[in-house]
GUVOKE-77627 format. One record per residue (C-alpha): chain; residue in three letters; residue number from 1; y, z, x. Coordinates in nm, 4 decimals. Last residue first. Layout:
+-------+-------+------+----------+----------+----------+
| romar | gutor | mifi |       yy |       zz |       xx |
+-------+-------+------+----------+----------+----------+
|     A |   ALA |  NUM |        Y |        Z |        X |
...
+-------+-------+------+----------+----------+----------+
This chain:
+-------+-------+------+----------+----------+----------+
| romar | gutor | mifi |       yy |       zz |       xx |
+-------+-------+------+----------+----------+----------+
|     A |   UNK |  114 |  -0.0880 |   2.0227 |  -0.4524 |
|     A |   UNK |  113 |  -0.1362 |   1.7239 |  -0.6532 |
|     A |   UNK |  112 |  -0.4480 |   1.7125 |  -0.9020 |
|     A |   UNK |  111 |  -0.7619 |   1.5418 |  -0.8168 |
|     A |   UNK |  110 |  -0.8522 |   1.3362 |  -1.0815 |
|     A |   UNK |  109 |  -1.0929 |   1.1139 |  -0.8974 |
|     A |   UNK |  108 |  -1.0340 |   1.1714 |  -0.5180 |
|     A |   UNK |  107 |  -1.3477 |   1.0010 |  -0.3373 |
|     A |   UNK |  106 |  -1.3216 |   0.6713 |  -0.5501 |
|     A |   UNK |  105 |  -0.9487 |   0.6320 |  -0.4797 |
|     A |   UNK |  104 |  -1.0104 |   0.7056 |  -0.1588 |
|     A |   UNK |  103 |  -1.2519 |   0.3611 |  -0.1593 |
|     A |   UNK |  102 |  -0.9784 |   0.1811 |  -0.3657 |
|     A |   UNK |  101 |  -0.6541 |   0.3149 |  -0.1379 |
|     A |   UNK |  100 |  -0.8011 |   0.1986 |   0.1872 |
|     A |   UNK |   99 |  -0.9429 |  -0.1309 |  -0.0219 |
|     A |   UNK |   98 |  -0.5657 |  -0.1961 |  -0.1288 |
|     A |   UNK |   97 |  -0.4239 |  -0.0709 |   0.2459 |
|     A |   UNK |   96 |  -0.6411 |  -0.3162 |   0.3761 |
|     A |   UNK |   95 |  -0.5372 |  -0.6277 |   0.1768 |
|     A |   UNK |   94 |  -0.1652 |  -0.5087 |   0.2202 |
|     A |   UNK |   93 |  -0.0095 |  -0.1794 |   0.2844 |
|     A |   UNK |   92 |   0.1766 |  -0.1358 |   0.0056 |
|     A |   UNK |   91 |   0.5088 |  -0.3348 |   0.1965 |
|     A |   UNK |   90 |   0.2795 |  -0.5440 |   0.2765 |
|     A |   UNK |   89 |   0.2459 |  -0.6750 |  -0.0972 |
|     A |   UNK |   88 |   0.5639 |  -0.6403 |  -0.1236 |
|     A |   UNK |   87 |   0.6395 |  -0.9105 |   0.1988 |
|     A |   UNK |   86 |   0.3575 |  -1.1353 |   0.0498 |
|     A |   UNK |   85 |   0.5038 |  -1.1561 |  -0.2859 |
|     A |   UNK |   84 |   0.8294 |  -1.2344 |  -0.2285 |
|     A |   UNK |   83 |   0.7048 |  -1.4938 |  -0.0556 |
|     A |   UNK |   82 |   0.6865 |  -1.5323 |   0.3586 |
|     A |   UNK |   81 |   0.8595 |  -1.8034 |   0.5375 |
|     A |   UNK |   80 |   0.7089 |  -1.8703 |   0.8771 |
|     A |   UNK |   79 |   0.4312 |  -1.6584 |   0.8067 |
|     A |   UNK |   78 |   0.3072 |  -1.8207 |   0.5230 |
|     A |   UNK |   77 |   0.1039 |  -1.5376 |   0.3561 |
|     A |   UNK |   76 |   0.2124 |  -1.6421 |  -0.0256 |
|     A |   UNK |   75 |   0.4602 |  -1.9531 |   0.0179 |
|     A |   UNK |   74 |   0.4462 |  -2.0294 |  -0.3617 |
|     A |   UNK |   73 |   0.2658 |  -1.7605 |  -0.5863 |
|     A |   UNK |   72 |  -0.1281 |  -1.6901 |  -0.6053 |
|     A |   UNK |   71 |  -0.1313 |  -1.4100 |  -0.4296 |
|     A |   UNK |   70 |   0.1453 |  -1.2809 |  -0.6633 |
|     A |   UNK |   69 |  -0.1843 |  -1.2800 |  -0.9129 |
|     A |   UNK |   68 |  -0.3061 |  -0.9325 |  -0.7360 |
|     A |   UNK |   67 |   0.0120 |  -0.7817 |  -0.8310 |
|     A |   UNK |   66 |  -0.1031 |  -0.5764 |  -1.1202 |
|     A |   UNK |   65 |  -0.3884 |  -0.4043 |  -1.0006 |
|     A |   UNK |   64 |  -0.2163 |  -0.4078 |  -0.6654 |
|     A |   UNK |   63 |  -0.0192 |  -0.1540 |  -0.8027 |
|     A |   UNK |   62 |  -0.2574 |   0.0596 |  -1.0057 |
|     A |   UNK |   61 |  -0.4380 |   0.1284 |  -0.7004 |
|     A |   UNK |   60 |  -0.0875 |   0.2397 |  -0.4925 |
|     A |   UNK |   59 |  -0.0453 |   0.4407 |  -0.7862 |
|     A |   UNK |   58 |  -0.3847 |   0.6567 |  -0.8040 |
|     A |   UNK |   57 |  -0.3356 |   0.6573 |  -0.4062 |
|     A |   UNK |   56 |   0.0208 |   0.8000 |  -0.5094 |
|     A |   UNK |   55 |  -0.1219 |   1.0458 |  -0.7830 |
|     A |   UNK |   54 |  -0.4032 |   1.1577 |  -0.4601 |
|     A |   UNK |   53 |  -0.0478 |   1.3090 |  -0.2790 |
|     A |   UNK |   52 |   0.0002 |   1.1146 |   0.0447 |
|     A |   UNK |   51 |  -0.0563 |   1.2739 |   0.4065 |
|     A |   UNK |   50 |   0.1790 |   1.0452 |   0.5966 |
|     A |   UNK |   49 |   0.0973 |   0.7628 |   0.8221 |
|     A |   UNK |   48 |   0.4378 |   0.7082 |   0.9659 |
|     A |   UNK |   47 |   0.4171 |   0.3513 |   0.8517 |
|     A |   UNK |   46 |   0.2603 |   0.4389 |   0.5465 |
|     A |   UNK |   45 |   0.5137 |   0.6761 |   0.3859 |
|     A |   UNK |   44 |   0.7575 |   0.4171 |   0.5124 |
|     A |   UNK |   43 |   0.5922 |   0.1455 |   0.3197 |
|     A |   UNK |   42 |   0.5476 |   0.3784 |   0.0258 |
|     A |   UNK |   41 |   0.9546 |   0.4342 |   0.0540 |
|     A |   UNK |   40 |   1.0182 |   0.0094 |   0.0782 |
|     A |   UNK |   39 |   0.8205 |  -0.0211 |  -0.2377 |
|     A |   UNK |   38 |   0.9686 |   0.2147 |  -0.4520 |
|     A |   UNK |   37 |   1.3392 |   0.0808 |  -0.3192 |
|     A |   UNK |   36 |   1.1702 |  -0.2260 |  -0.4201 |
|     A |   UNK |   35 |   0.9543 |  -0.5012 |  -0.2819 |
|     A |   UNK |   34 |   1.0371 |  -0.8277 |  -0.1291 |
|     A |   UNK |   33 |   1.3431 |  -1.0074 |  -0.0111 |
|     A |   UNK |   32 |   1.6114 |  -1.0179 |   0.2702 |
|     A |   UNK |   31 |   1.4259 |  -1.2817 |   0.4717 |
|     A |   UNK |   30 |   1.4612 |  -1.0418 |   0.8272 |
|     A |   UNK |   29 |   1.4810 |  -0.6814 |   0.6622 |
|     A |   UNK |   28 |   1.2099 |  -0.7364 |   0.4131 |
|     A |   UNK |   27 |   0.9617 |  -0.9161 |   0.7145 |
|     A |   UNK |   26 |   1.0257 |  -0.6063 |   0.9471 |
|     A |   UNK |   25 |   0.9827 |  -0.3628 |   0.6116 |
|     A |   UNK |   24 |   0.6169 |  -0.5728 |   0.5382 |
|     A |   UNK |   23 |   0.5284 |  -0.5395 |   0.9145 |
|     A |   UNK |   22 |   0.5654 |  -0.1912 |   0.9260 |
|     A |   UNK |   21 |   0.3597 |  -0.1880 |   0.5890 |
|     A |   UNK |   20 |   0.1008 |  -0.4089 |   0.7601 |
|     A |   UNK |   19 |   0.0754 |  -0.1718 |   1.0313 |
|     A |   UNK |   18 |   0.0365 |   0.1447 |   0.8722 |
|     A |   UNK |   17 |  -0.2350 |  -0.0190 |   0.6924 |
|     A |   UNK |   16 |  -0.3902 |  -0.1262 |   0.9988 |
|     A |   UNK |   15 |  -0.3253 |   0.2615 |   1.1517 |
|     A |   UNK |   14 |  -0.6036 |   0.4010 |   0.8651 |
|     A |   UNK |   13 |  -0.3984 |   0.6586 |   0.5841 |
|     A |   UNK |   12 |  -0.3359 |   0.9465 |   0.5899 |
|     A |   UNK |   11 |  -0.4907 |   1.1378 |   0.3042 |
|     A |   UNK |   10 |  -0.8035 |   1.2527 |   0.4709 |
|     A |   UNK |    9 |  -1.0440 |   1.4360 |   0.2523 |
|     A |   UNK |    8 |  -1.1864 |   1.8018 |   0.2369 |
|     A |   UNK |    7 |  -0.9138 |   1.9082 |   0.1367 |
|     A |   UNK |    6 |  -0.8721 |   1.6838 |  -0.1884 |
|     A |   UNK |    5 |  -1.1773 |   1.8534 |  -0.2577 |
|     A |   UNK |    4 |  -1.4331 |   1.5877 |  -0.2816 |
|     A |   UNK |    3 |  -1.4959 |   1.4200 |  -0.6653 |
|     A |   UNK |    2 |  -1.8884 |   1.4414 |  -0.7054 |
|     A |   UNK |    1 |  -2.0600 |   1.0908 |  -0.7679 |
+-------+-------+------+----------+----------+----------+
């Protein structure tokens, strides 16, 4: 599979992700948990459905890499009183922010930032 030009390819990304990163900052604000200053600026680069650079879709790949087990933690998607876990994982635009990021992922390769 050829890597696309990265301007050839949309870098914002879907309104559901933009959503669940909304979400995730509501959620940080209210409990007073979850995520990092890293976190809480992808969230925002989400929410307003920025173009990212393809090294942050490279990152936001790499992140749920290595958080998929905080599904596994106590209170993970209870609404009512949300994990740690949940809120960051949100905050990155949750389940459909990680396939978003996957599939583009796929598309971008290498592609270097402009």
């Amino acid at each position: 599979m050829r890597e696309q030009s990265t301007d050839e390819i949309d870098l914002r990304c879907p309104q559901i992700v933009a959503d669940n990163a909304a979400k995730g900052l509501r959620l940080r604000k209210q409990f007073g948990r979850g995520g990092t200053e890293i976190g809480v600026t992808r969230a925002t680069e989400l929410k307003n459905r920025e173009k990212l650079a393809p090294s942050t879709i490279r990152r936001m790949v790499s992140y749920f890499a290595r958080h998929e087990i905080d599904k596994r933690g106590k209170n993970y998607g209870n609404e009512d009183n949300p994990s740690a876990g949940t809120i960051a994982w949100l905050l990155w635009g949750g389940d459909e922010g990680r396939a978003w990021a996957l599939e583009l992922k796929k598309k971008i390769g290498n592609a270097p930032d402009i």
